[in-house]
N, C-alpha and C positions, 0 to 999 in steps of 0.2 A: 834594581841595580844598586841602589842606594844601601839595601838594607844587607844584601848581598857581602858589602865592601866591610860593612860593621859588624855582620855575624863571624865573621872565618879571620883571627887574627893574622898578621902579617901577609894579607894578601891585600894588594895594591891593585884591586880591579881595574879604579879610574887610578893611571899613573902619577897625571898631573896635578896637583892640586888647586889650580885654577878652574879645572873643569870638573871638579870636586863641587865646590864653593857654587861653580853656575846651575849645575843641577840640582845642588840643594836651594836654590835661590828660587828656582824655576818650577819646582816639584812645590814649595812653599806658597809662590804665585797662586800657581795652579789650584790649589785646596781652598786657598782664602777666597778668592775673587769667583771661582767657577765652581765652588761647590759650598762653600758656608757662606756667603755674601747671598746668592740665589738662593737656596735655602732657607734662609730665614727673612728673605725679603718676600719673597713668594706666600711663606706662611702669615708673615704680617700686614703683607699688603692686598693679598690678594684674598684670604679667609678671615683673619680677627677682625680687620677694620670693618669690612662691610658687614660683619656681625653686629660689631657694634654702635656702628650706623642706622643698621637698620635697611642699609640697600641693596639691591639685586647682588647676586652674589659675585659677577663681574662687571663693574660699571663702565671701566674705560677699555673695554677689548681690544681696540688698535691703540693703546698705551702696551698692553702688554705683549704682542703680536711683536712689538718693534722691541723690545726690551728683550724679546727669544733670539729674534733675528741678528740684534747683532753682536751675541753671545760669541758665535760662529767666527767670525772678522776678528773679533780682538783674542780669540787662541789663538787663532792663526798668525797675531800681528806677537803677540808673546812669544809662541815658540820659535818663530822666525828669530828673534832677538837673542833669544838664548843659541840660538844657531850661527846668525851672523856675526863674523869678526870674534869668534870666540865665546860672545856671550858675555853679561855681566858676571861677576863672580864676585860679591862685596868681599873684602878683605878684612 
């Protein structure tokens, strides 16, 4: 929707530009925390270290079990927010 509004000039997809601002805010959330944060946590925490450790290739299993789990809860408590009352929309 976002890239939609940026390719085609003078079209005003999202009218407001409050709710411009919250879904770029929210779409930004999104990539950092639930796709390059897990990403690169996952590769260092859970393959380079124990490589170079030296230990079983998952040591804490129900560390990481709980670390998937509650992935799930905080999208759901993010896009709520971006939903609720409008949404942040920094200015």
């Amino acid at each position: 929707m976002l890239r939609f509004e940026m390719i085609v000039s003078r079209n005003n997809f999202v009218y407001n530009n409050h709710y411009f601002n919250v879904l770029t805010t929210a779409h930004a959330l999104v990539m950092i925390f639930f796709f390059l944060m897990p990403s690169l946590i996952s590769r260092f925490g859970n393959i380079l270290i124990p490589l170079y450790c030296g230990v079983p290739d998952i040591a804490f299993p129900r560390m990481n079990n709980l670390s998937y789990w509650l992935m799930f809860p905080a999208i759901l408590i993010l896009l709520l927010g971006a939903i609720i009352e409008g949404g942040v929309g920094t200015r």
